[in-house]
MILUMBA-866147 format. One line per 4 residues: their letters; for each residue z, x, y of N, C-alpha, C. Coordinates in Angstrom, 3 decimals. Last residue first. Layout:
A	Z X Y Z X Y Z X Y; ...
! end
This chain:
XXXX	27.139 -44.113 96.083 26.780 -44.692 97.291 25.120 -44.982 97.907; 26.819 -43.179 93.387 27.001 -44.957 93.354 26.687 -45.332 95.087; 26.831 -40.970 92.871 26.514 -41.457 92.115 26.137 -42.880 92.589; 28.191 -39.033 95.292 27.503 -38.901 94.939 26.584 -39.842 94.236
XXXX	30.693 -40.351 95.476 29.757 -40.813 96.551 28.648 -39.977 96.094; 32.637 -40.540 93.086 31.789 -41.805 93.669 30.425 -41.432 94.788; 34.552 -38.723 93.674 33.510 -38.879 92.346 32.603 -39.612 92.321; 35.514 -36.382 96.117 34.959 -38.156 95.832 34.377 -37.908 94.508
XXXX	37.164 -34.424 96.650 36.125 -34.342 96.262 36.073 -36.012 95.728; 39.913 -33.232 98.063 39.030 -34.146 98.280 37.507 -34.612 97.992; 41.261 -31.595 95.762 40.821 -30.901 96.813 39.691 -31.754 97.730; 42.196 -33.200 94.326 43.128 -33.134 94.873 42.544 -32.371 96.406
XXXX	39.352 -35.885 93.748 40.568 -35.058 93.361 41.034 -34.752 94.639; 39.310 -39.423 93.565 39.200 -38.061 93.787 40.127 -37.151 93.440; 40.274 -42.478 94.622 39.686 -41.605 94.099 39.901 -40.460 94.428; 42.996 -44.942 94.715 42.232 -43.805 95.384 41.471 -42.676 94.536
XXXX	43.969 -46.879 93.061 42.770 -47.258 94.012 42.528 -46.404 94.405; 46.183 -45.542 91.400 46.460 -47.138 92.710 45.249 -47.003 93.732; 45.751 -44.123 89.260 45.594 -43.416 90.359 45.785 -44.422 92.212; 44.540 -44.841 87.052 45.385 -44.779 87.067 46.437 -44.125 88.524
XXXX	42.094 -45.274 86.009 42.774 -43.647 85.712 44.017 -43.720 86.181; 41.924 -47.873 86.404 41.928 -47.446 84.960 42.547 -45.874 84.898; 41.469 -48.648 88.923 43.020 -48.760 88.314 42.947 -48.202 86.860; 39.643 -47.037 89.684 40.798 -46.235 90.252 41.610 -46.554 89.273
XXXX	37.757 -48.588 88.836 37.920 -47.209 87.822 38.958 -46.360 88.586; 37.976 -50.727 89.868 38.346 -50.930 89.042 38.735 -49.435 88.205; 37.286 -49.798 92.776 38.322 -50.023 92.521 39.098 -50.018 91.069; 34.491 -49.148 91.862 35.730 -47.868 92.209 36.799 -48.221 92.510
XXXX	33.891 -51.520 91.499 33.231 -50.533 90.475 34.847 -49.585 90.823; 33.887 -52.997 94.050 34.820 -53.426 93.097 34.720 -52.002 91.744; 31.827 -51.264 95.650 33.253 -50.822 96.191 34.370 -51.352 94.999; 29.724 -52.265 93.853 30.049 -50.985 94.012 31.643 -50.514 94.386
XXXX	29.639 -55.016 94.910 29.974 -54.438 93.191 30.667 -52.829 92.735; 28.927 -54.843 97.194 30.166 -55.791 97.227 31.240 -54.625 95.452; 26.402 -53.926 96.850 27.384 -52.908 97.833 28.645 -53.244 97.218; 25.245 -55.639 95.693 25.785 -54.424 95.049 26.336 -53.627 95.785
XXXX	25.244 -57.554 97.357 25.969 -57.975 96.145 26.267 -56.587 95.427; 23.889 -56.634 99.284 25.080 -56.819 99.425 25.607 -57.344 98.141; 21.026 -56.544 97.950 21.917 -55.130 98.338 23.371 -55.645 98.749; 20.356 -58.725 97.638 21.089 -58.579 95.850 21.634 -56.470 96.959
XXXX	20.523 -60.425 100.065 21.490 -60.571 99.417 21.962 -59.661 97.972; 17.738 -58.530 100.099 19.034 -58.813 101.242 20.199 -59.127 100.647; 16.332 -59.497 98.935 16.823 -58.271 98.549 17.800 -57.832 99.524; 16.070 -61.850 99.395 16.525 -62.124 97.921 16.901 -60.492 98.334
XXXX	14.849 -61.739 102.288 16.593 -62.840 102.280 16.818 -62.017 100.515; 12.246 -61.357 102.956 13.576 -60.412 102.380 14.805 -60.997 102.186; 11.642 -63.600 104.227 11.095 -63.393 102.678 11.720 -61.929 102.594; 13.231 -64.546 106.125 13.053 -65.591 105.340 12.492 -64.133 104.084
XXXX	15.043 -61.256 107.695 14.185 -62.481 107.904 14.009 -63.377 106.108; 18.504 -59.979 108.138 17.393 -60.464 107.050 16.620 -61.328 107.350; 19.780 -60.058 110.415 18.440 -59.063 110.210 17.682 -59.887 108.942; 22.340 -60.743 109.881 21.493 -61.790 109.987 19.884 -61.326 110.498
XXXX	23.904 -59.741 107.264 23.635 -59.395 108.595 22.594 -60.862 108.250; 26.403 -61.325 105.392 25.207 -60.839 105.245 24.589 -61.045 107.063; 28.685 -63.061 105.770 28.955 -61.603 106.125 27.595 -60.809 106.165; 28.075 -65.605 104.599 28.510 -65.675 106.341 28.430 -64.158 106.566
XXXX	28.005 -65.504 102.091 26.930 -65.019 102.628 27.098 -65.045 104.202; 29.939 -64.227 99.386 30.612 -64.891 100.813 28.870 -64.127 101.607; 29.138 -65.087 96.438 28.907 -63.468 97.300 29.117 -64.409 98.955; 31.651 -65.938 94.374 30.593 -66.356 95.151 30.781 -65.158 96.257
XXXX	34.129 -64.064 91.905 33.806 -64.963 92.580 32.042 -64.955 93.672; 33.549 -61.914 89.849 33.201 -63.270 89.096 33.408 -64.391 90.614; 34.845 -59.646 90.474 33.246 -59.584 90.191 32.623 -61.230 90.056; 37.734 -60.451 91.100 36.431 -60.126 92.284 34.893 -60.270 91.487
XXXX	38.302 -60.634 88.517 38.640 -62.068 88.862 37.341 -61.859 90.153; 38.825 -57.876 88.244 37.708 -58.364 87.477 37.304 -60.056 87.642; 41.038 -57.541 89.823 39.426 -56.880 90.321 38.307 -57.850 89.593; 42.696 -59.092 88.218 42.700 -59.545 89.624 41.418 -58.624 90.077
XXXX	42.921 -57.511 86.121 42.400 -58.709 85.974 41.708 -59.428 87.132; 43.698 -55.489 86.844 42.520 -54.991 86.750 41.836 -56.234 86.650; 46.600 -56.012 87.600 45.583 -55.236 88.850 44.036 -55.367 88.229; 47.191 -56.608 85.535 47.269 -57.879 85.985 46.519 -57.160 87.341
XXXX	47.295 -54.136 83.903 46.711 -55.174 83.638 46.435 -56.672 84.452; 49.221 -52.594 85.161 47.602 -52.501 85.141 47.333 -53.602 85.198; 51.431 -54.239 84.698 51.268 -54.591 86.587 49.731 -53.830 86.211; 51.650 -54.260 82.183 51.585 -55.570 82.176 50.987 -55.374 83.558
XXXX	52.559 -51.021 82.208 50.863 -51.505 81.443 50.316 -53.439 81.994; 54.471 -51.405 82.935 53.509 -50.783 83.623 52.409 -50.768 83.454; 56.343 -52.855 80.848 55.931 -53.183 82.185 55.479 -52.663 82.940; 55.976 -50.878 78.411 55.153 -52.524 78.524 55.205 -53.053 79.980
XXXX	57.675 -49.047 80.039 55.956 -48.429 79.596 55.284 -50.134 78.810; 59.770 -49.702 79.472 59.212 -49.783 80.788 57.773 -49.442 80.814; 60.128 -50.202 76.943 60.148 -51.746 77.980 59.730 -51.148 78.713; 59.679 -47.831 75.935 59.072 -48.648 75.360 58.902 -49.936 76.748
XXXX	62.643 -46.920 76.848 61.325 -46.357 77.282 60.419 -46.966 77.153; 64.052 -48.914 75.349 64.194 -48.782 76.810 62.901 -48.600 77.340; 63.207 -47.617 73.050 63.393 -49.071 73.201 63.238 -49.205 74.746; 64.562 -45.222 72.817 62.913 -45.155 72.610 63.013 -47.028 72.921
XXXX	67.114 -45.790 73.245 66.863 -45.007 74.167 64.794 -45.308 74.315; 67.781 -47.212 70.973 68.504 -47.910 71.641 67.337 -47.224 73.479; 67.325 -45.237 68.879 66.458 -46.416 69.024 66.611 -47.254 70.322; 69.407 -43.126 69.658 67.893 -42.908 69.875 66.813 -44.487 69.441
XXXX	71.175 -44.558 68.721 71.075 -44.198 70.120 69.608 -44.171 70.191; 70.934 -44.806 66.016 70.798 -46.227 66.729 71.178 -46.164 68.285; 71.235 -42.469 65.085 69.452 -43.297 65.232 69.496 -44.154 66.193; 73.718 -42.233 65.621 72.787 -41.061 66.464 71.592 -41.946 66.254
XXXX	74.946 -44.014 63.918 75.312 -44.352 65.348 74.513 -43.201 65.928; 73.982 -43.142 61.329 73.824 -43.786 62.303 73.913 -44.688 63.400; 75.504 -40.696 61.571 74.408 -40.148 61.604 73.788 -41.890 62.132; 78.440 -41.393 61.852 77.933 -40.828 63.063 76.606 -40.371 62.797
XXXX	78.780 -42.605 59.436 78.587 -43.455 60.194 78.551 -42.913 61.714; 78.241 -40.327 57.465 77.007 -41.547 57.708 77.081 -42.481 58.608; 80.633 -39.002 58.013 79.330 -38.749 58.124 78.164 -39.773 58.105; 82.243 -40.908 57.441 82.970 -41.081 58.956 81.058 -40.485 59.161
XXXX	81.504 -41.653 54.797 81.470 -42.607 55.038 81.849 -42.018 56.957; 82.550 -38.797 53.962 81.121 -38.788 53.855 80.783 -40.726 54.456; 85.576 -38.979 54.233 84.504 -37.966 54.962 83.393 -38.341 55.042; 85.806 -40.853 52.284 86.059 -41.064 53.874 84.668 -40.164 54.876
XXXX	85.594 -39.684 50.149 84.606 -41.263 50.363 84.656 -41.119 52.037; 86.883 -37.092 49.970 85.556 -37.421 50.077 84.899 -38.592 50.794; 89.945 -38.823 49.531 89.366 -38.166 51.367 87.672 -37.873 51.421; 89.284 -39.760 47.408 89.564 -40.495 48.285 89.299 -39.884 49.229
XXXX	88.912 -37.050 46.088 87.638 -38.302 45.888 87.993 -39.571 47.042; 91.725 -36.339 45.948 90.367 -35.730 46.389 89.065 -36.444 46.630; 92.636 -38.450 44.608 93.242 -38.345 46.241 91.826 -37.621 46.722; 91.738 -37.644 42.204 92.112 -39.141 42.854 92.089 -39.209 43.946
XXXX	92.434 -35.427 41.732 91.188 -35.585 41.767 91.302 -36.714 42.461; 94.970 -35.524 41.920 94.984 -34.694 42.414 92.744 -35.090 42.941; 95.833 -36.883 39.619 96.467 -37.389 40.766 95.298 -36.301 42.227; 94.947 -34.900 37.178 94.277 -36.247 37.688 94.607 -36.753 39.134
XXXX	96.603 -33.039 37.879 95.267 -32.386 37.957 94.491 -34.155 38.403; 99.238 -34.793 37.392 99.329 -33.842 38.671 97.583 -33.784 38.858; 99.005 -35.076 34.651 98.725 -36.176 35.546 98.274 -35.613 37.080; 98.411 -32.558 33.210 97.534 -32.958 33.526 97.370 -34.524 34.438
XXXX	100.943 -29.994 35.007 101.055 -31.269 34.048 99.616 -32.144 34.640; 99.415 -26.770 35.397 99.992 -28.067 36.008 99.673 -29.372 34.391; 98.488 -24.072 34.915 99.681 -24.628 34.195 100.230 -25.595 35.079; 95.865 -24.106 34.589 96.607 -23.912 35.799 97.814 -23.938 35.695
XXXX	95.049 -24.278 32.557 94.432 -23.119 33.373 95.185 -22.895 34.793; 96.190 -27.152 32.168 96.382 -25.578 31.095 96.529 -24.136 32.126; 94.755 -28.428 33.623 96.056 -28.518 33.457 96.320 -26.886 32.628; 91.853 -28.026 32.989 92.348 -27.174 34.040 93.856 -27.419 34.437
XXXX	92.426 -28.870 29.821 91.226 -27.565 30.298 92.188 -27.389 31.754; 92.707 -31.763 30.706 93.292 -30.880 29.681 92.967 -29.442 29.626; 90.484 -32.828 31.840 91.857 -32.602 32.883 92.570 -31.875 32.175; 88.414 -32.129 30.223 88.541 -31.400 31.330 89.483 -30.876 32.006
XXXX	88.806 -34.202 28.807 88.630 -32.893 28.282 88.892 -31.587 29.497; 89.102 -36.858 30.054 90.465 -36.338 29.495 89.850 -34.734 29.091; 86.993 -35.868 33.053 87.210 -36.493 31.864 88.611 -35.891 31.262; 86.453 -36.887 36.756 87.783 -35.860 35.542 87.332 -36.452 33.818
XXXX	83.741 -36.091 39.116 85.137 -37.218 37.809 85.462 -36.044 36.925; 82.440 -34.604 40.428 84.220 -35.302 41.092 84.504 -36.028 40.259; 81.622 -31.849 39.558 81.562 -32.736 39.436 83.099 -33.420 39.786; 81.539 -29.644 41.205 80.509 -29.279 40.130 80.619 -31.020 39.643
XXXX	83.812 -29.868 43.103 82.091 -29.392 43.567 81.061 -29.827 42.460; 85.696 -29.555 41.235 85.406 -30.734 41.930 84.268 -30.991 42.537; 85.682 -26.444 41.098 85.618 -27.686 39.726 85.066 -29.334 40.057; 86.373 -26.079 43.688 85.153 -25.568 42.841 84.516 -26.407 41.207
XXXX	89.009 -27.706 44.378 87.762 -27.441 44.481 86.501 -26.931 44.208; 90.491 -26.047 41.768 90.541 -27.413 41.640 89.353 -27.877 42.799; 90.512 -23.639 42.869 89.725 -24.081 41.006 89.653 -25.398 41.198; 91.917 -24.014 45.609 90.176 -23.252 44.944 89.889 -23.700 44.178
XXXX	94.592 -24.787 44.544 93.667 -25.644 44.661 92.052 -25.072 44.940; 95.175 -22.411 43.132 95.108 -23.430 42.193 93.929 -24.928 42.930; 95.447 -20.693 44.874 94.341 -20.404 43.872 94.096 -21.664 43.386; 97.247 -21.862 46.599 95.866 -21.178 47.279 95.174 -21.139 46.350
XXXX	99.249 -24.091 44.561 98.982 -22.956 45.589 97.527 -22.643 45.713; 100.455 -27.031 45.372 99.392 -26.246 44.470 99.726 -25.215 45.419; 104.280 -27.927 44.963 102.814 -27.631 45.864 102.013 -26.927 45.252; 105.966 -29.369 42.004 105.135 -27.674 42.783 104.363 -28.499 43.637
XXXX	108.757 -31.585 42.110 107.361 -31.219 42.050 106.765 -29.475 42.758; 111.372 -30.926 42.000 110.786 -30.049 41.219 109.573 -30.201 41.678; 111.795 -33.449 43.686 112.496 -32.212 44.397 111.901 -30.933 43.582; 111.290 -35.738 42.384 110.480 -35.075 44.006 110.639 -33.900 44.156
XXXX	112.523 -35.443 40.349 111.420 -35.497 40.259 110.672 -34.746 40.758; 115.122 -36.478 41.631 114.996 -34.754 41.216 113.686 -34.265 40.419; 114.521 -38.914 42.632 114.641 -37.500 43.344 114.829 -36.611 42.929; 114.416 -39.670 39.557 113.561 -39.887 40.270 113.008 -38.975 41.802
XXXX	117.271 -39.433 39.456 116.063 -39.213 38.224 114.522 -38.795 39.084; 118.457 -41.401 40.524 118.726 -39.508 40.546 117.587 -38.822 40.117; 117.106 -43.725 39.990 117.292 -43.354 41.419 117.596 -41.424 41.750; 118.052 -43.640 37.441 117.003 -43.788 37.328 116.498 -43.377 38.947
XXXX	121.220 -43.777 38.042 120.619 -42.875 36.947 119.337 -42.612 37.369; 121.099 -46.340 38.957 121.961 -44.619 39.923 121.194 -43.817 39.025; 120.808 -48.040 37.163 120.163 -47.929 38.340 120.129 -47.001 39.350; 122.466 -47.688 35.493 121.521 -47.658 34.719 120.252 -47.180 36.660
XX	125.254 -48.447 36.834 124.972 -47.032 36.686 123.590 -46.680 36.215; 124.558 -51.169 37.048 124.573 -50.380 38.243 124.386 -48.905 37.920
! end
């Protein structure tokens, strides 16, 4: 029992001498740590001295230091990416909606280009056309028909939901094609 009181006294009067570093001591001990975070025995012997701390203290000291490092630089990498993996999270989004605006072109231009390819509906062709104009009869309504699909299709390409022109009402079409 007394072997055990002994070693228990011993022990708090350990605690009770240890020094807190002071202001200078831990500077050297950061600046030293800057230059490199392992301790060799040459070293810890070198800034135990220089500091007049017992060289476990200088080791204990790097130990702990290198422990809050790992942290720090592990809390840093894990808010650099949790920032990519916003911004992927964000360019992703953008991405989906710019594939579903391209998918409603595409299915507008298919559906024009589906027009060029059906039968020229001849019930609509005036009935002026006598027997031996009938061929240029039908190929002017086929290009009338082509024409109006022409400026549909180059509405949906600029992008513009079928209406031409500019802002100051200038047709691009009726010059060229009417």
């Amino acid at each position: 029992m007394d072997f055990l009181n002994v070693q228990s006294t011993r022990k708090s009067h350990l605690k009770c001498h240890k020094k807190r570093l002071t202001q200078d001591q831990v500077r050297l001990l950061e600046i030293s740590f800057s230059s490199n975070n392992k301790l060799d025995s040459d070293r810890k012997s070198q800034l135990a001295q220089e500091l007049g701390l017992p060289p476990r203290q200088v080791a204990i000291w790097y130990q702990n230091k290198r422990a809050r490092w790992k942290t720090q630089s592990l809390e840093v990498d894990y808010k650099t990416l949790q920032q990519r993996l916003d911004t992927a999270l964000e360019d992703n989004e953008k991405l989906k909606l710019e594939v579903e605006r391209l998918r409603k072109e595409l299915n507008k231009t298919q559906e024009m280009l589906l027009g060029f390819n059906t039968p020229t509906n001849y019930s609509s062709i005036s009935s002026s056309c006598d027997e031996v104009g009938s061929t240029s009869c039908l190929q002017l309504h086929d290009q009338s028909k082509h024409n109006h699909l022409d400026k549909e299709f180059f509405a949906c390409l600029i992008g513009d939901e079928g209406h031409f022109g500019t802002p100051n009402g200038h047709n691009f079409f009726t010059s060229s094609m009417s």
